[in-house]
N, C-alpha and C positions, 0 to 999 in steps of 0.2 A: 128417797131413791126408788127408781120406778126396778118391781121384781122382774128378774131376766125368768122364763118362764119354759115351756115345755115348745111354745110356739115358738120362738126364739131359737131352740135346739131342731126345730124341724126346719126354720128356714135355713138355716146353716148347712143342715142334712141336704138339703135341695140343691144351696150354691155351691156347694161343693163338689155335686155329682155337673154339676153345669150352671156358671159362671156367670152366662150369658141367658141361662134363664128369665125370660119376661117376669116381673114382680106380677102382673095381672093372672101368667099361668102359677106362681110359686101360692098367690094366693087361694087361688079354687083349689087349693090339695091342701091350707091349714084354717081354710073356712076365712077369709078373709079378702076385704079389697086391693087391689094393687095399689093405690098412694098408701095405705097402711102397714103393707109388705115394705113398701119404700122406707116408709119414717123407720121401724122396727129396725132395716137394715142400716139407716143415716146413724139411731142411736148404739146398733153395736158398735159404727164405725168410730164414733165419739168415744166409748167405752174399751175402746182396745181390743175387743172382742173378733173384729177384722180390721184386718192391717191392709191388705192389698187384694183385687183379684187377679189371677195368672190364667196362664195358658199351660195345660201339657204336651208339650211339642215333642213329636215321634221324629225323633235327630236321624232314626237310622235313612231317611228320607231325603235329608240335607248332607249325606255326607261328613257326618259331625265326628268320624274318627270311631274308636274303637272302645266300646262304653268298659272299665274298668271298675274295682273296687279297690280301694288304695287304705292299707291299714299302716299307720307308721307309731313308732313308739319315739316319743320326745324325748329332749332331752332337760333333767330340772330349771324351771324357772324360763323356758323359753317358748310354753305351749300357745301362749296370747298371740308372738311375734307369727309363730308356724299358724299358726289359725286365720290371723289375717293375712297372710301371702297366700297360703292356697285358697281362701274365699276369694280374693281380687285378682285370683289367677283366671284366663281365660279357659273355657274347658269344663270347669268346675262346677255341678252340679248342687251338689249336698257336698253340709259339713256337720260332721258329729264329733261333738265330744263326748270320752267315755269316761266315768267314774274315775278310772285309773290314771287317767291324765294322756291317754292317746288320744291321738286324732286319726279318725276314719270318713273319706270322704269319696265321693263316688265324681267321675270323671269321662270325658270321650276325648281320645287325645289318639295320634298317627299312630298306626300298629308299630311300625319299624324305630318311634322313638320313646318309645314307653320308660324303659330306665334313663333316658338321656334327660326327657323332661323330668320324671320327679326327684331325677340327683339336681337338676340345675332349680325346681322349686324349692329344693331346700340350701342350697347355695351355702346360704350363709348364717344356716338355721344348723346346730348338735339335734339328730335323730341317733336311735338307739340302732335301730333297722327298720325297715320294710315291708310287707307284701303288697303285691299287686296282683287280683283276680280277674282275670275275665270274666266281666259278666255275659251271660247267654240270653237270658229275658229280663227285664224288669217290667213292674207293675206298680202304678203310681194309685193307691186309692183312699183320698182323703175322706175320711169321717170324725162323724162327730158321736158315733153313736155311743153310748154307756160313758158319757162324760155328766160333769157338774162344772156350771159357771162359777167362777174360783175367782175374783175378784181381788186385786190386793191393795189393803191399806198404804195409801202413799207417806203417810208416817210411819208406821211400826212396822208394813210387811203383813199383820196378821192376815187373815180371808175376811171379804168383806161380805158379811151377812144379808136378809130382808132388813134388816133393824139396821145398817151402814147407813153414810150420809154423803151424800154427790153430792158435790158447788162445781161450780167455774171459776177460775181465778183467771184472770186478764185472758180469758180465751180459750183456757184449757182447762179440759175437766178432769177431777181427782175424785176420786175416791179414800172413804177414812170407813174406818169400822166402826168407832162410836164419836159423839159430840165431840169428846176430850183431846182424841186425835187431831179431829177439824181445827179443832180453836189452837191448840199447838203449833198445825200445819200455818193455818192463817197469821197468828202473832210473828211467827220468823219469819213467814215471807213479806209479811211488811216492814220489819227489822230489815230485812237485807234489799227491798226495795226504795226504804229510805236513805239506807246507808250506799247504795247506788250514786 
């Protein structure tokens, strides 16, 4: 397994602050070429390490309604169903779940229907209660700084170490923290490929 490294955590540092960043300029700020900025970024992308790039769009611009903070307390056994209604709700920004089992999610939705919407988002969902905040500013600032690459073993879960072991299996690449895992991973996915 190739070591995720310090350079790694700076190119991250850079896409973050901008997206759209040229690999040729991300390069001359960690001493490196821009097709190598490239491969560096193609193997996070492999690795799970980046999932997508975005845009941060300034909604108050568009029109996009009246930015809120929606705190709601669930009700047992139905926070899965309220989590995916308000993620596939239009509107919907962020969704956080908390330790407690609430769901707090940030939204821009019509001044004048603020409770109308999140009584009819939860329709057909038991919530305990509500709040709804007006937000005043937000500030959206992704970093990566004072993080560690955390890797997890697709068998056990453990973190996968310098000493872990990457393959690709039909295309996709996994991660194992030692041999034992791998060969584990591998023996059932051919059991269940055969049994296909």
């Amino acid at each position: 397994m190739r070591n995720l490294d310090e350079t790694d955590l700076e190119i991250l540092s850079l896409l973050a602050e901008n997206a759209r960043r040229p690999f040729s300029d991300i390069g001359e700020e960690v001493g490196l070429s821009g097709p190598a900025v490239s491969d560096r970024v193609k193997r996070l992308q492999e690795a799970d390490v980046i999932n997508n790039f975005t845009i941060d769009v300034n909604r108050a611009h568009l029109r996009a309604g009246v930015p809120v903070f929606i705190q709601a307390e669930i009700g047992p056994g139905v926070l899965e169903a309220a989590r995916t209604q308000v993620r596939e709700s239009d509107g919907v920004e962020h969704v956080f779940t908390t330790s407690e089992g609430d769901l707090w999610f940030y939204a821009r939705v019509e001044a004048q229907n603020i409770r109308r919407w999140v009584n009819g988002l939860f329709d057909e969902i038991e919530i305990t209660e509500y709040t709804v905040t007006l937000v005043d500013d937000i500030e959206w600032t992704p970093s990566v700084d004072g993080v560690e690459f955390a890797l997890t073993c697709a068998e056990c879960n453990n973190t996968v170490d310098n000493e872990g072991e990457t393959t690709r299996i039909d295309g996709e690449i996994y991660h194992f923290c030692c041999p034992s895992c791998l060969a584990r991973f591998e023996d059932r996915y051919q059991r269940l490929k055969e049994g296909a």
